[in-house]
BAVO-375719 format. One record per residue (C-alpha): residue number from 1; residue in three letters; chain; x, y, z. Coordinates in Angstrom, 3 decimals. Example, Ala and Ser with C-alpha at 12.3 -4.5 7.8 and 13.67 -1.06 7.14 Angstrom:
BEGIN
1 ALA A 12.300 -4.500 7.800
2 SER A 13.670 -1.060 7.140
***
This chain:
BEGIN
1 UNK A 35.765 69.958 13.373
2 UNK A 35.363 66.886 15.043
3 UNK A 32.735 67.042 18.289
4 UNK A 31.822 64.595 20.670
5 UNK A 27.953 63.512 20.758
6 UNK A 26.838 62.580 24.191
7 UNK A 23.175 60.751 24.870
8 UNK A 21.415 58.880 27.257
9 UNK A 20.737 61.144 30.634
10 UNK A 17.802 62.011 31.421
11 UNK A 15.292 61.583 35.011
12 UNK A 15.472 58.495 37.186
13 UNK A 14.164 57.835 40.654
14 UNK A 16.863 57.134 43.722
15 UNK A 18.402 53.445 43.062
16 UNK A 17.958 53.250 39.574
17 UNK A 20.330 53.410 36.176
18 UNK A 21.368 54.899 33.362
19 UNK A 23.651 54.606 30.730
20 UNK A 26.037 57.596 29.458
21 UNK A 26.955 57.364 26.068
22 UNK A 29.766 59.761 23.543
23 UNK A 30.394 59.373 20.456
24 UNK A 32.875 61.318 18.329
25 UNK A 31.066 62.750 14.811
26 UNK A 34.612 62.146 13.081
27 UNK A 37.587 60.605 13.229
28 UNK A 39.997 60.703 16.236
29 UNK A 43.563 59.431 16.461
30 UNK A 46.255 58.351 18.638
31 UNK A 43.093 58.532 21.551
32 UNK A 44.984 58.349 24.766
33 UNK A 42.279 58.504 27.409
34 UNK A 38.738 58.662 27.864
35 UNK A 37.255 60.307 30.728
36 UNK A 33.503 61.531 32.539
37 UNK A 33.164 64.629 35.060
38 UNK A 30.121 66.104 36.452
39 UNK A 29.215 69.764 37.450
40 UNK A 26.469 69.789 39.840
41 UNK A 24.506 73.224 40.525
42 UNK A 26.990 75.495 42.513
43 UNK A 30.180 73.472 42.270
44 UNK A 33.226 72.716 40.372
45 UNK A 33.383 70.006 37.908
46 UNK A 34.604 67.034 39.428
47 UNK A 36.213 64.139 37.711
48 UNK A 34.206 61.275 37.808
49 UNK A 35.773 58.595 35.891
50 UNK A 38.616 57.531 33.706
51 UNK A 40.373 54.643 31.168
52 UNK A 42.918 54.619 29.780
53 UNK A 43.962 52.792 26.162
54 UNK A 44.939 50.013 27.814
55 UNK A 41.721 49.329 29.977
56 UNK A 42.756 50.433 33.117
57 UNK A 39.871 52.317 34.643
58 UNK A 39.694 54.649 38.375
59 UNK A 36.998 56.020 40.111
60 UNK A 35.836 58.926 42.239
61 UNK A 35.204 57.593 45.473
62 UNK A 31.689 58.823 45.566
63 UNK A 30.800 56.770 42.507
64 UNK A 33.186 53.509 43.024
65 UNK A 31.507 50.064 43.166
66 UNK A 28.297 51.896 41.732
67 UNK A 29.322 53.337 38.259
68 UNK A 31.201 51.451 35.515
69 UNK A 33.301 53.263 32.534
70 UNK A 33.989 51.682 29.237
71 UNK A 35.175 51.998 25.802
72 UNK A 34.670 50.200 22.438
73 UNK A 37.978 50.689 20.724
74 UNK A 36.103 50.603 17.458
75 UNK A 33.911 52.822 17.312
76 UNK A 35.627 55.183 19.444
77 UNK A 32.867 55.702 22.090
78 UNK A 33.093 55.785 25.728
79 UNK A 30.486 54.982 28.245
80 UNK A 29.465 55.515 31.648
81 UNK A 27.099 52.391 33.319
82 UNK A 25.395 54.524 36.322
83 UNK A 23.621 52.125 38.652
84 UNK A 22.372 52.943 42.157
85 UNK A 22.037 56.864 41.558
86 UNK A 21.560 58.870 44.343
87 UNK A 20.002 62.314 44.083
88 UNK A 23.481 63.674 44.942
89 UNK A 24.738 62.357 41.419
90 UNK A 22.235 65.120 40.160
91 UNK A 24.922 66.747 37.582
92 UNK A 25.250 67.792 33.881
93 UNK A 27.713 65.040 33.067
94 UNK A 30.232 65.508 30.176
95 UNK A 32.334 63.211 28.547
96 UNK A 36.349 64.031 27.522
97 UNK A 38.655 62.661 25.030
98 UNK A 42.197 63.236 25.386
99 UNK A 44.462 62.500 22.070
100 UNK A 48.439 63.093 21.742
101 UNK A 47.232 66.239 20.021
102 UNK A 43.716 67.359 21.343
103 UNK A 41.259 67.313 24.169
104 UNK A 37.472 67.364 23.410
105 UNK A 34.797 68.011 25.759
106 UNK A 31.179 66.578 24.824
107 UNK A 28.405 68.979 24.791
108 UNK A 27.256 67.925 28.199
109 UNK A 23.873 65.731 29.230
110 UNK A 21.983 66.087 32.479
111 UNK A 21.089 63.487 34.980
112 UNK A 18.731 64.546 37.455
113 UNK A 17.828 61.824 40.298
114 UNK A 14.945 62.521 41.671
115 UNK A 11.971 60.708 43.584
***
């Protein structure tokens, strides 16, 4: 069964960057869209960010002008550029993968801003 490996969150200080990674561990077809959401302590998960197949990308408004989703086709990986955190992007962050047949949710990776 195929899962999707996320890496890269971790601790940063207010203003600073990281770089959300997911990978699936097999193959994936017909991928339609990739997507991020968040769950902070207490609250829903939120949708963060999206793209679609074609490259078009949308934002939360919390996050716009600050994070940055991409995708190499290739390898099948999406990723989420975080600059300028703010301790209210304090979340587990998971990635999603939606194909014409399946949706898969990455295991989740925390991001804790923090000074």
């Amino acid at each position: 069964q195929v899962q999707l490996v996320q890496s890269g969150g971790g601790l940063v200080q207010p203003g600073g960057s990281l770089r959300l990674s997911c990978a699936p561990s097999g193959s994936i077809f017909s991928i339609n869209s990739m997507y991020w959401y968040r769950q902070a302590p207490g609250k829903e998960r939120e949708l963060v960010a999206g793209i679609t197949s074609g490259g078009t990308t949308s934002y939360a408004d919390s996050v716009k002008d600050r994070f940055t989703i991409s995708r190499d086709h290739a390898k099948k990986t999406v990723y989420l550029q975080m600059n300028s955190l703010k301790p209210e992007d304090t979340a587990v962050y998971y990635c999603n993968i939606k194909s014409t047949y399946i949706t898969y949710w990455g295991q989740g990776t925390r991001v804790t801003v923090s000074s």
